[in-house]
KEKE-3310 file (N, C-alpha, C; in steps of 0.2 Angstrom, whole numbers, plus 5000, padded with zeros to 4 digits):
npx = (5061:5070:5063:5052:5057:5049:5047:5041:5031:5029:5023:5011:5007:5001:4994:4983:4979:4972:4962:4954:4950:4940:4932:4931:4930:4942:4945:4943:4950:4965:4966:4965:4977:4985:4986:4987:5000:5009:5009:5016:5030:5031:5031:5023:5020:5009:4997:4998:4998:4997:4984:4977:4970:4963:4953:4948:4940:4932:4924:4918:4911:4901:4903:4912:4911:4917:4913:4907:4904:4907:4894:4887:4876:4870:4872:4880:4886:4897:4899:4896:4889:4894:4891:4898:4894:4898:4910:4927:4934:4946:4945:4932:4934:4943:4940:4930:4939:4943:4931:4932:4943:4941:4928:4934:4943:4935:4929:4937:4936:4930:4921:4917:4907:4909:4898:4894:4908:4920:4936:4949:4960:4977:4976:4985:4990:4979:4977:4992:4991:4983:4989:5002:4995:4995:4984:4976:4972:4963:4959:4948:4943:4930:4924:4913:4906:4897:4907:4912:4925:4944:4949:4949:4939:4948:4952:4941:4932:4934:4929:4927:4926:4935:4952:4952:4960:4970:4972:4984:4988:5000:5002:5024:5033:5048:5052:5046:5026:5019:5013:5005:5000:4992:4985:4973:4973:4989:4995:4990:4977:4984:4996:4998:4993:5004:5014:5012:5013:5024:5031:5034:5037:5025:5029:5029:5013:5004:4993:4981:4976:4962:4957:4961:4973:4991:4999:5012:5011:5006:4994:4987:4982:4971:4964:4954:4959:4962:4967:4974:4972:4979:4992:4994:4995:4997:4992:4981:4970:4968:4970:4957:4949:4953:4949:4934:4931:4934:4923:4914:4912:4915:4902:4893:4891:4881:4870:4853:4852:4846:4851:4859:4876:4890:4908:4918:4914:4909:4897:4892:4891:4885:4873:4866:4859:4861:4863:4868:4879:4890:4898:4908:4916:4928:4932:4939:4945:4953:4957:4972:4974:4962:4963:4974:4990:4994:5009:5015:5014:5015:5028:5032:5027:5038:5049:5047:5046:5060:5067:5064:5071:5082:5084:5093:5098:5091:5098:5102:5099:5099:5097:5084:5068:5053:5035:5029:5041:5050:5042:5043:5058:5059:5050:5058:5068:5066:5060:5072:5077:5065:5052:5050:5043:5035:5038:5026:5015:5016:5016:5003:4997:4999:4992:4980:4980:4981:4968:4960:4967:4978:4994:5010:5021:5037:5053:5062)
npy = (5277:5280:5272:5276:5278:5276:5274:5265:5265:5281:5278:5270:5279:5291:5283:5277:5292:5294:5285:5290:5301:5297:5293:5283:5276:5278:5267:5257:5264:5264:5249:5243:5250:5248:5234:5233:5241:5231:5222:5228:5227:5214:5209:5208:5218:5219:5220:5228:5247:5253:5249:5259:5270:5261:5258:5271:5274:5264:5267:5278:5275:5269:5256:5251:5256:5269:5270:5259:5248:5228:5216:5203:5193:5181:5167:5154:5141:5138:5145:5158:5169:5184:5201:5213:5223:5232:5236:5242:5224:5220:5225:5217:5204:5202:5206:5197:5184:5186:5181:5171:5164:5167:5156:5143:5141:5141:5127:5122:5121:5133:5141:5155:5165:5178:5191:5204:5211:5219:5221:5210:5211:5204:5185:5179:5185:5184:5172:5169:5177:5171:5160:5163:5163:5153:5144:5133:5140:5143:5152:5157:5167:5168:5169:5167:5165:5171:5182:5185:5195:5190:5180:5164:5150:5136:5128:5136:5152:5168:5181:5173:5170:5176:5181:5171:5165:5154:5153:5145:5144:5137:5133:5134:5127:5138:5142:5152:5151:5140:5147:5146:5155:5157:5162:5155:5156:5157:5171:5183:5196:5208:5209:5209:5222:5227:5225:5234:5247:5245:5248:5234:5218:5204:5186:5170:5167:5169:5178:5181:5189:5200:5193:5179:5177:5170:5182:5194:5207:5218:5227:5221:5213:5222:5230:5220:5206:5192:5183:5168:5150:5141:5130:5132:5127:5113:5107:5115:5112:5111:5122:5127:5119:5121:5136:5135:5126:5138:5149:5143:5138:5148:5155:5151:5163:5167:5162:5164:5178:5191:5202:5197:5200:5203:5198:5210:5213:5222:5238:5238:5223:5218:5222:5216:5202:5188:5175:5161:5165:5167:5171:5175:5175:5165:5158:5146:5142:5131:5126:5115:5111:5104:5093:5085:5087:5101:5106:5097:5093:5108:5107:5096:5101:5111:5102:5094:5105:5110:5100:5099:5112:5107:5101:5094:5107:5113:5113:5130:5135:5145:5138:5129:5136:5138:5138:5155:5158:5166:5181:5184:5186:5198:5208:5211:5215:5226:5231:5239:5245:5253:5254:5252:5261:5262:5275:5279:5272:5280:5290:5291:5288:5302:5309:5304:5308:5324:5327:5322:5333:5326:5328:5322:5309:5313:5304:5291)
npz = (4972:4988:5003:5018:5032:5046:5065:5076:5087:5086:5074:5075:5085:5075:5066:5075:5077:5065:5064:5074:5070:5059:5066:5075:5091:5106:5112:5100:5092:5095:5096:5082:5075:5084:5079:5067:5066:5072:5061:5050:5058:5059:5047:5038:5028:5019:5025:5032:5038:5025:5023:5026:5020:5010:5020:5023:5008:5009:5022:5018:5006:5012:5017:5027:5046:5055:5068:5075:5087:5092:5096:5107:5097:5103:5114:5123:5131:5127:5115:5103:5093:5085:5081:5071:5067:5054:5059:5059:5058:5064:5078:5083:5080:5089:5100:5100:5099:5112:5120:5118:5123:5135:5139:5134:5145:5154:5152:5141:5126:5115:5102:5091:5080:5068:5061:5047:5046:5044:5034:5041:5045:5049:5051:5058:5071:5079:5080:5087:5098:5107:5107:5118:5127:5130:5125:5112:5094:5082:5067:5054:5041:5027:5009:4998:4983:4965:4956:4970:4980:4977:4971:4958:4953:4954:4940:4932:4925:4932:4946:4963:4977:4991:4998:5009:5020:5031:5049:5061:5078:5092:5106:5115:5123:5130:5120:5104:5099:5087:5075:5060:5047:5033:5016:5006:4992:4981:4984:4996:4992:4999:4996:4983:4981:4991:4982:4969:4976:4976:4964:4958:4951:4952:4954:4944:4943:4953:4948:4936:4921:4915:4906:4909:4907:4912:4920:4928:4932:4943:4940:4931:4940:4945:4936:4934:4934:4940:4956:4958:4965:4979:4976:4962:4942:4946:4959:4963:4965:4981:4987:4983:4988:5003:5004:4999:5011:5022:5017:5019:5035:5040:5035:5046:5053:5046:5050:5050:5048:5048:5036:5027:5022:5015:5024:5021:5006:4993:4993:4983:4977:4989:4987:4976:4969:4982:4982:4983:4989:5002:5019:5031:5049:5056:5073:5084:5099:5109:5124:5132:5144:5147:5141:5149:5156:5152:5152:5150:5139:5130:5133:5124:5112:5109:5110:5098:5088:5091:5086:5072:5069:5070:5058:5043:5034:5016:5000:4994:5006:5021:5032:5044:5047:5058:5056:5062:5069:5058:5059:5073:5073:5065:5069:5080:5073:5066:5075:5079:5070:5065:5052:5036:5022:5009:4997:4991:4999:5010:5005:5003:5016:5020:5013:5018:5032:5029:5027:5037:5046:5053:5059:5050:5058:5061:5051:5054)
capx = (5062:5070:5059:5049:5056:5046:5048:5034:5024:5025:5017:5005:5000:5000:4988:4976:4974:4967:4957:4950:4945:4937:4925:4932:4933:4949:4949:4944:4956:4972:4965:4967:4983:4992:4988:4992:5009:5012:5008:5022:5035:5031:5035:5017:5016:5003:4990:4999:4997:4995:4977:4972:4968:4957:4946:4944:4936:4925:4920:4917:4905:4897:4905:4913:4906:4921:4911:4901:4907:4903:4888:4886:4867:4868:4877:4879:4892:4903:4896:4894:4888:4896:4888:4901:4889:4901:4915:4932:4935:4953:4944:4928:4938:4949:4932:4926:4943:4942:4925:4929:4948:4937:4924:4938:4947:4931:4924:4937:4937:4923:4918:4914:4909:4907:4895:4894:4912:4926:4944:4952:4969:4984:4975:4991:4989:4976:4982:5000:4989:4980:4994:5006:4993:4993:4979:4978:4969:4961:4953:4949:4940:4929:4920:4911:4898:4899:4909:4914:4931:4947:4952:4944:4941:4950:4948:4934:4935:4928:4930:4923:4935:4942:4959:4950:4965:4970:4978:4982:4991:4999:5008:5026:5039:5055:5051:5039:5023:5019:5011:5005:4994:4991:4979:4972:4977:4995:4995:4982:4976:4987:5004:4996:4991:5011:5020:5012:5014:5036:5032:5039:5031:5022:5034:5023:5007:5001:4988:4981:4973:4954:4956:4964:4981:4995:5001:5017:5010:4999:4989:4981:4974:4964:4963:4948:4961:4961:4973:4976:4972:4987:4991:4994:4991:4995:4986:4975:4962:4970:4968:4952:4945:4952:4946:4928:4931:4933:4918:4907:4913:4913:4894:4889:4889:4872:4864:4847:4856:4840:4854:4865:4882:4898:4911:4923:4911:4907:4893:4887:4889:4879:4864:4864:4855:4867:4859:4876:4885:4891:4903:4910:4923:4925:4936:4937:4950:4956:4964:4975:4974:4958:4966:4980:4996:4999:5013:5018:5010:5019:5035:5032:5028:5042:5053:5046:5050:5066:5068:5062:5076:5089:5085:5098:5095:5092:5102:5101:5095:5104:5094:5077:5064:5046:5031:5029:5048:5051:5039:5049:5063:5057:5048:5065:5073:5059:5058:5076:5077:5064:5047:5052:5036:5038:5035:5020:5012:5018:5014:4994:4994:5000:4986:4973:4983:4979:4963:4957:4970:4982:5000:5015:5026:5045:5055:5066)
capy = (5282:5276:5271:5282:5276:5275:5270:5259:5269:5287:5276:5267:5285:5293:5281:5280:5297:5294:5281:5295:5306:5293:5289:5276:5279:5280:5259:5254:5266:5258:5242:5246:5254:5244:5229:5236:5242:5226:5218:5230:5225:5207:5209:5208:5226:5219:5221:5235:5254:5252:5249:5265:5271:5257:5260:5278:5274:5258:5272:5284:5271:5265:5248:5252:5261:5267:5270:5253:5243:5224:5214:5197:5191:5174:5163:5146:5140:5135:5147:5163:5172:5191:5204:5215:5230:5233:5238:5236:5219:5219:5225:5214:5199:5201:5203:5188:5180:5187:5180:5163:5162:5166:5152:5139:5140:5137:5122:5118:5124:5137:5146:5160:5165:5185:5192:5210:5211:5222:5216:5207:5211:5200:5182:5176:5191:5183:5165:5170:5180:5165:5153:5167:5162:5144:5141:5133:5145:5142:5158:5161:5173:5168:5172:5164:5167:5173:5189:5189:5192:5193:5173:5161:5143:5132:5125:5140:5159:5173:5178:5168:5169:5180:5175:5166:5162:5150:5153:5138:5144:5130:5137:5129:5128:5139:5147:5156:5148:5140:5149:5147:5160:5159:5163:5150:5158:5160:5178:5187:5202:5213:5206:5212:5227:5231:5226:5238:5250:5246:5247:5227:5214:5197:5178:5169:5157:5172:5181:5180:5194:5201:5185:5175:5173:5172:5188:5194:5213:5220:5231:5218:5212:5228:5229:5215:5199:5186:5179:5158:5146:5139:5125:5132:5122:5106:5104:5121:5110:5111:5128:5127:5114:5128:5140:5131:5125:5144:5152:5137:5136:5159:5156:5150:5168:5171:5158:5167:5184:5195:5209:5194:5203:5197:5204:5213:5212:5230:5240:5235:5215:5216:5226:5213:5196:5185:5169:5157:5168:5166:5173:5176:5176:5159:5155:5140:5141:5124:5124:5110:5109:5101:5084:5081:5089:5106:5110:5093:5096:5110:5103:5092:5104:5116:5098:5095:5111:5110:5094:5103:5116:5103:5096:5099:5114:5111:5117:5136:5137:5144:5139:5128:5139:5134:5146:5161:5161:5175:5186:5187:5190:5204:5212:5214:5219:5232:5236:5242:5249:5257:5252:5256:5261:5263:5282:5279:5272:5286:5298:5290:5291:5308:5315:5305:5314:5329:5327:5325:5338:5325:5329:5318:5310:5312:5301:5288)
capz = (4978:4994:5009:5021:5036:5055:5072:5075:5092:5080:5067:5080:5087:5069:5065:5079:5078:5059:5065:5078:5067:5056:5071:5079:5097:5108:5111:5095:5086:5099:5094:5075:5073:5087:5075:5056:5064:5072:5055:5049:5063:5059:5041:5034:5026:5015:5030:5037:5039:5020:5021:5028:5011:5007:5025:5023:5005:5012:5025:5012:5003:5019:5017:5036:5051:5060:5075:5075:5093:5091:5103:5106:5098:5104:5116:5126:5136:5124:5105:5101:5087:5086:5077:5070:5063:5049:5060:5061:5059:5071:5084:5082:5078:5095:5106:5099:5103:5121:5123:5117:5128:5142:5138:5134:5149:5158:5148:5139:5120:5114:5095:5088:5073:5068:5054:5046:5046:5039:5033:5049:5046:5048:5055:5065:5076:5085:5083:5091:5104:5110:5109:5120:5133:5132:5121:5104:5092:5075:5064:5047:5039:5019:5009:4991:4978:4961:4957:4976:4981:4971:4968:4952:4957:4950:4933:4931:4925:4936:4954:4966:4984:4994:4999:5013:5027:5038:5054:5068:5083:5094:5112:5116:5129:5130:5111:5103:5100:5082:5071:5054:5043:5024:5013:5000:4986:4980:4987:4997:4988:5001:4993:4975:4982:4989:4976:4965:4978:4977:4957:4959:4948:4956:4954:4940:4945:4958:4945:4927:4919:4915:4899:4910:4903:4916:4921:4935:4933:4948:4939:4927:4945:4947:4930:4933:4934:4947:4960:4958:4972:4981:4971:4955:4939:4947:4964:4962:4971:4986:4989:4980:4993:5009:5002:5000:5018:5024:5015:5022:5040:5041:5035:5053:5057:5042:5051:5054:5047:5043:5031:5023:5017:5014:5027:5015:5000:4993:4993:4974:4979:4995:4986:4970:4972:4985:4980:4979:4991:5010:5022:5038:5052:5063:5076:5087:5104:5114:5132:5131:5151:5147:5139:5153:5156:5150:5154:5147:5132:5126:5132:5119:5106:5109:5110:5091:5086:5090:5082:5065:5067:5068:5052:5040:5026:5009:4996:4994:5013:5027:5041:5044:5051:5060:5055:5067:5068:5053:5061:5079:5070:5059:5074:5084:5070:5066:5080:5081:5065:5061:5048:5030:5021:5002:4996:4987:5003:5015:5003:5004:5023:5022:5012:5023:5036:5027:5025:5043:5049:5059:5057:5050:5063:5057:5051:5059)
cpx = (5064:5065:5058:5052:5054:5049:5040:5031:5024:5020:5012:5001:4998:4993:4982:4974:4969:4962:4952:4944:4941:4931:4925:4933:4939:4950:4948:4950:4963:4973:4968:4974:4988:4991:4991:4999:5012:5012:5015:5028:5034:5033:5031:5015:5010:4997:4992:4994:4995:4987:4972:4967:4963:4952:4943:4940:4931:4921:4917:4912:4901:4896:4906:4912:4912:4920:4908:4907:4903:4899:4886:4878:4868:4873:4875:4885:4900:4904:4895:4893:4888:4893:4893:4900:4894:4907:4920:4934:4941:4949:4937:4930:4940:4945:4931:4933:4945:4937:4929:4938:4947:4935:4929:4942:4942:4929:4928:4942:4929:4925:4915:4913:4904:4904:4896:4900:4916:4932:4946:4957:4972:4979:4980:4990:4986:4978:4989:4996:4986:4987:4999:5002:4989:4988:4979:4970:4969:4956:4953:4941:4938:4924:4919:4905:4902:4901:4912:4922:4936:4950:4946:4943:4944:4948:4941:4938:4931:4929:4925:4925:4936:4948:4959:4955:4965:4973:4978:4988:4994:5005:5014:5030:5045:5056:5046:5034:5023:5014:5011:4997:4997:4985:4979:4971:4984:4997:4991:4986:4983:4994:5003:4996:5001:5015:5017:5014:5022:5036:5036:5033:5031:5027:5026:5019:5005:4996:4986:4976:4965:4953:4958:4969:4985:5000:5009:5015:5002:4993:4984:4978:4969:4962:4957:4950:4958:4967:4969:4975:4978:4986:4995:4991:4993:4991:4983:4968:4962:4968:4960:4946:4947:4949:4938:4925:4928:4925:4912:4906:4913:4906:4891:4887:4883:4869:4856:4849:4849:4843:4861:4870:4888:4903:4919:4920:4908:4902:4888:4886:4883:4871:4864:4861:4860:4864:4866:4880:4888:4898:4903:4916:4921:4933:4935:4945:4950:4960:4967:4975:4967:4958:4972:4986:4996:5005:5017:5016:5016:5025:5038:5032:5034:5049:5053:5048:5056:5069:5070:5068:5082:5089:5091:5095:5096:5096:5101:5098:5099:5102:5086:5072:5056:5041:5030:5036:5051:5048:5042:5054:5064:5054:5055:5072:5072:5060:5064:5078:5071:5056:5048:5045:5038:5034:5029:5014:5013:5013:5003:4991:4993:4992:4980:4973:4979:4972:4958:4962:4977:4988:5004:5021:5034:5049:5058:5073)
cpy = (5278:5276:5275:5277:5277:5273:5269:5263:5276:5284:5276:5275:5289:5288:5279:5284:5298:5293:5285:5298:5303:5293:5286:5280:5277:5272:5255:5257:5263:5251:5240:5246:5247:5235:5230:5237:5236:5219:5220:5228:5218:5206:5207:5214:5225:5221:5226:5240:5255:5252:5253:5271:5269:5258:5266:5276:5270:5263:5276:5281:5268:5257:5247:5258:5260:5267:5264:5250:5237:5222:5209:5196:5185:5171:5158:5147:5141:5140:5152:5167:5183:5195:5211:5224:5234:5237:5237:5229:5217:5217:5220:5206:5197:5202:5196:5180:5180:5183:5172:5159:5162:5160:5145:5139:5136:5130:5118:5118:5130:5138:5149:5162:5174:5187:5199:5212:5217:5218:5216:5208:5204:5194:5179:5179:5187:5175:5165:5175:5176:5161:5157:5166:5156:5142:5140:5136:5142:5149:5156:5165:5169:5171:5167:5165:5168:5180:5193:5187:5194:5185:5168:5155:5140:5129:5131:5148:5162:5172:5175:5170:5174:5176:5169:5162:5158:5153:5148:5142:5139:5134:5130:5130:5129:5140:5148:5151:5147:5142:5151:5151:5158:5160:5156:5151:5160:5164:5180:5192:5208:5213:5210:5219:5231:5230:5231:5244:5252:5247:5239:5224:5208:5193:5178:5164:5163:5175:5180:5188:5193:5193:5181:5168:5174:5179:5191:5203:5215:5223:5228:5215:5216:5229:5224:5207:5197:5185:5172:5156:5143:5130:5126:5127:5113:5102:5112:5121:5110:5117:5129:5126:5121:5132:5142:5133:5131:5147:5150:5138:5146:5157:5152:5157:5170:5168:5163:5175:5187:5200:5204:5199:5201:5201:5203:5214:5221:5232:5236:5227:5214:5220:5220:5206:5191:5179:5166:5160:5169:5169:5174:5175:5170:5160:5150:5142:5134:5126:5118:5106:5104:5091:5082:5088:5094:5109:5104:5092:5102:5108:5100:5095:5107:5109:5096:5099:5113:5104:5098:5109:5112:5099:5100:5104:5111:5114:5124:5137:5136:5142:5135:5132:5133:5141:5147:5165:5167:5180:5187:5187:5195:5209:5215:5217:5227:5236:5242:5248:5253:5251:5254:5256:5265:5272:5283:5276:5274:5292:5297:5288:5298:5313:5313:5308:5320:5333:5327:5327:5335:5325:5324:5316:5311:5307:5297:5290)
cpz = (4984:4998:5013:5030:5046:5058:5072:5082:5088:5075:5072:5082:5083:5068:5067:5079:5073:5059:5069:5073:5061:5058:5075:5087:5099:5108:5106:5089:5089:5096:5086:5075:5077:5083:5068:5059:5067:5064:5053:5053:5061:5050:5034:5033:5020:5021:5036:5037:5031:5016:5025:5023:5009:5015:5023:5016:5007:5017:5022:5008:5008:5020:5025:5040:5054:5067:5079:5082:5092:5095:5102:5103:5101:5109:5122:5130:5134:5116:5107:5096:5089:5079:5076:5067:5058:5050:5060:5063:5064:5077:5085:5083:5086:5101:5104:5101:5110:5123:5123:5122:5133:5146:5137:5141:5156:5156:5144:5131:5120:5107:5095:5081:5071:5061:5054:5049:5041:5037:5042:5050:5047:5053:5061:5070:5082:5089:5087:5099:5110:5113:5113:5126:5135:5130:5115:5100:5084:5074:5055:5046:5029:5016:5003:4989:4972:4961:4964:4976:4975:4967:4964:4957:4951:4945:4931:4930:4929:4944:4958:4973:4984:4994:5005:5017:5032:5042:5060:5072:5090:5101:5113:5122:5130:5122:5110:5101:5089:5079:5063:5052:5037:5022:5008:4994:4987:4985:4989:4993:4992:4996:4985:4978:4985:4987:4972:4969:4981:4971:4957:4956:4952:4953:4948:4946:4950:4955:4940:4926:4918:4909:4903:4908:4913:4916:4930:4937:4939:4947:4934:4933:4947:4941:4927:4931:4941:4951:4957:4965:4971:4978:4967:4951:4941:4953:4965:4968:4977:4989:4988:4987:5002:5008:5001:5007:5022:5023:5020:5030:5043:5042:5041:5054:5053:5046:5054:5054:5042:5037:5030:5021:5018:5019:5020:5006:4998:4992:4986:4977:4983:4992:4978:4974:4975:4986:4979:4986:5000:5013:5029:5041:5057:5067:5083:5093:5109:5118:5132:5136:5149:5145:5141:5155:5154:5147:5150:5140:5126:5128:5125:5112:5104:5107:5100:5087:5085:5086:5074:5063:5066:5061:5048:5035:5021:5004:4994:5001:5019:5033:5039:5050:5052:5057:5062:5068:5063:5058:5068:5077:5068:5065:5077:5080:5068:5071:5082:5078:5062:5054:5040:5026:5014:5001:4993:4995:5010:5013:5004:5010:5024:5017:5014:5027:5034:5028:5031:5046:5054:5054:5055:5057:5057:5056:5056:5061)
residu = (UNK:UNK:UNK:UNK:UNK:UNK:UNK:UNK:UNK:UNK:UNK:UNK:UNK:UNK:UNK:UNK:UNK:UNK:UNK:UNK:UNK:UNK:UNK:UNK:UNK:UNK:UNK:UNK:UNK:UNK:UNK:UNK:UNK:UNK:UNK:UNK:UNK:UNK:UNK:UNK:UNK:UNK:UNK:UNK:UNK:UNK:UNK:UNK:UNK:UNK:UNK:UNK:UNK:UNK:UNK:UNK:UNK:UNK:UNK:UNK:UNK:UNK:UNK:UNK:UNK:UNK:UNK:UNK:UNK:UNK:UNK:UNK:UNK:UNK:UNK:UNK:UNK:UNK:UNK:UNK:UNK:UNK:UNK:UNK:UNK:UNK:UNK:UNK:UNK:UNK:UNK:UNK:UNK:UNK:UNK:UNK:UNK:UNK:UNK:UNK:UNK:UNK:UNK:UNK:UNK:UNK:UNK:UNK:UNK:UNK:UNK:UNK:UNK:UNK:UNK:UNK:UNK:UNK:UNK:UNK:UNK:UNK:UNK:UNK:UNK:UNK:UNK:UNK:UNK:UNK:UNK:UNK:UNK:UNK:UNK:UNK:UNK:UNK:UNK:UNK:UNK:UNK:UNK:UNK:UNK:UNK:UNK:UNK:UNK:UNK:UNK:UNK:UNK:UNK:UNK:UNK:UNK:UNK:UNK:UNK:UNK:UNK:UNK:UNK:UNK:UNK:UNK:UNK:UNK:UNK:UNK:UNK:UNK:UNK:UNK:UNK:UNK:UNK:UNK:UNK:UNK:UNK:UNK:UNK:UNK:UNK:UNK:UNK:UNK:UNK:UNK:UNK:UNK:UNK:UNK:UNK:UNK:UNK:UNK:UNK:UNK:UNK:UNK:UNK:UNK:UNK:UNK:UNK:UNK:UNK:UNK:UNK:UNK:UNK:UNK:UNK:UNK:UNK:UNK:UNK:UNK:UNK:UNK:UNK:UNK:UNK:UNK:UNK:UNK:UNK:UNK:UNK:UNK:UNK:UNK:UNK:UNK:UNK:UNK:UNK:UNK:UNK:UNK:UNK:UNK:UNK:UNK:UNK:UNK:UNK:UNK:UNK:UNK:UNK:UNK:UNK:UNK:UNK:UNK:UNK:UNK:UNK:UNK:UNK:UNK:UNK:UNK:UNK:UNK:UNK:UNK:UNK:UNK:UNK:UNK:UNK:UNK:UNK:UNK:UNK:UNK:UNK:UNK:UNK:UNK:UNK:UNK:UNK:UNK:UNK:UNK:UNK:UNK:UNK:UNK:UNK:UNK:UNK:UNK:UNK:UNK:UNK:UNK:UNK:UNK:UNK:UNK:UNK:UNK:UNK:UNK:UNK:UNK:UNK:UNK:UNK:UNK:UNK:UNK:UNK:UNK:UNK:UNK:UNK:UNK:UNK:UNK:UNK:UNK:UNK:UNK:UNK:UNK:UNK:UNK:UNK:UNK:UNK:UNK:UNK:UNK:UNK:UNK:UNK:UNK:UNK:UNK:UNK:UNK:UNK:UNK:UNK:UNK:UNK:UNK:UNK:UNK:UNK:UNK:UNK:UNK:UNK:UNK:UNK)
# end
């Protein structure tokens, strides 16, 4: 079926008023929405408006509270530890990266790191939000144990892993800033979750099944497969080891966590014995001004940058891009035309829509 397609503020108010009537109040539902639809605009519909579906059941099983607003327990000059009470991870997330933009401009750099978390949506968000105001930004979000998550480790059967992301955000000068997001697997779960949702099969080496053969069909990863670390079968470990890294360097936010739980782990995980198991949300922010020049600083990056675009293309490649660049592209094209949203995941806002009473915007 052809594409359901939006204009990108109908969707945004379309889906804050969902988030409304979840629970969320009026600044966390803004907060919310105005990031899944700039996921969408950016040309990340995995961690779009797509995953409105998947909150309202997590709310439905009291995985997420959409009323919950986050509150520092702890903090120093430079460190914070955020306590997320099982809220929206976006808006949770993007306090803790206000707190810690603050705190870095004063001092320097600062971290944070957020516990009882939900999904965080798209990490770039934050690191492009940072770096758009001259600061370099580092997030991820992990998780590990047994059974947690949706990725194996390497060389092993059974999940283990979220998708566990990086993102670094680096500000330049006279272009956009650089930013790179991945997950440390092949594919995050999002990417599985809309391809089945365009009926389109996965590239090989992104999943294997419940036996752990390789698989390109989406539905044997809910079917009790796995996603692959990035890698595949020759450097696996690669991913394996970020992935690790992630889960390890999240787990600051348990330290002295009287209601361990994994943020994005579901109800049954967090009530089994979580022995093995850690998680969390870190983010670390740098002012640059603080080791000299600024302003010469990103010159430099931005002059970098542009070096990398002058490289020649390789064979079958019209053009070298930098990461961040796709996603300002894809926004302004988005923006002009319109968010196309596959008919299966339209038709699965429209009956959340339904369900608490708010109407469909109209097409594009």
């Amino acid at each position: 079926m052809d594409p359901h397609i939006v204009a990108s503020e109908p969707l945004r108010q379309f889906v804050a008023r969902i988030l409304r009537a979840m629970g969320a109040d009026e600044e966390v539902a803004a907060e919310v929405a105005r990031h899944l639809v700039r996921a969408n605009l950016s040309g990340h519909d995995s961690h779009g408006v797509l995953r409105i579906p998947q909150y309202v059941a997590q709310a439905d099983g009291g995985e997420l509270v959409p009323s919950a607003r986050p509150t520092i327990l702890g903090e120093t000059a430079t460190t914070a530890v955020v306590d997320a009470h099982r809220g929206f991870g976006h808006y949770s997330t993007a306090f803790a990266l206000d707190w810690a933009m603050g705190r870095a401009r004063e001092h320097g750099l600062a971290a944070a790191a957020v516990r009882h978390s939900a999904h965080i949506g798209r990490l770039g968000e934050y690191t492009e939000r940072a770096a758009g105001r001259g600061l370099i930004a580092i997030v991820t979000v992990g998780m590990a144990g047994p059974g947690v998550g949706g990725m194996v480790l390497h060389g092993a059967r059974g999940r283990f892993f979220g998708a566990n992301p990086w993102s670094i955000g680096i500000p330049a000068r006279g272009r956009p800033p650089m930013v790179f997001d991945g997950s440390t697997s092949t594919v995050a779960e999002g990417k599985v979750r809309f391809a089945r949702a365009k009926g389109a099969h996965l590239l090989p080496g992104c999943i294997v099944d419940r036996e752990g053969n390789p698989s390109t069909n989406p539905e044997d990863f809910y079917a009790g497969g796995a996603l692959l670390p990035l890698g595949g079968e020759a450097a696996g470990h690669k991913g394996y080891g970020l992935a690790l890294a992630s889960a390890l360097v999240g787990g600051l936010a348990m330290i002295d966590d009287a209601e361990p739980t994994l943020a994005g782990a579901s109800a049954t995980q967090a009530a089994d014995d979580s022995r093995g198991r850690i998680a969390g949300v870190f983010l670390i922010v740098v002012d640059p001004a603080w080791f000299g020049d600024a302003d010469h600083y990103q010159a430099m990056v931005g002059e970098t940058l542009a070096a990398a675009k002058r490289m020649p293309p390789g064979a079958g490649v019209a053009e070298v891009l930098v990461p961040g660049e796709p996603e300002v592209r894809t926004r302004e094209r988005r923006g002009q035309e319109g968010i196309a949203l596959p008919d299966a995941t339209w038709q699965d806002l429209v009956d959340v829509a339904g369900r608490f009473g708010v109407p469909a915007p109209a097409g594009f």
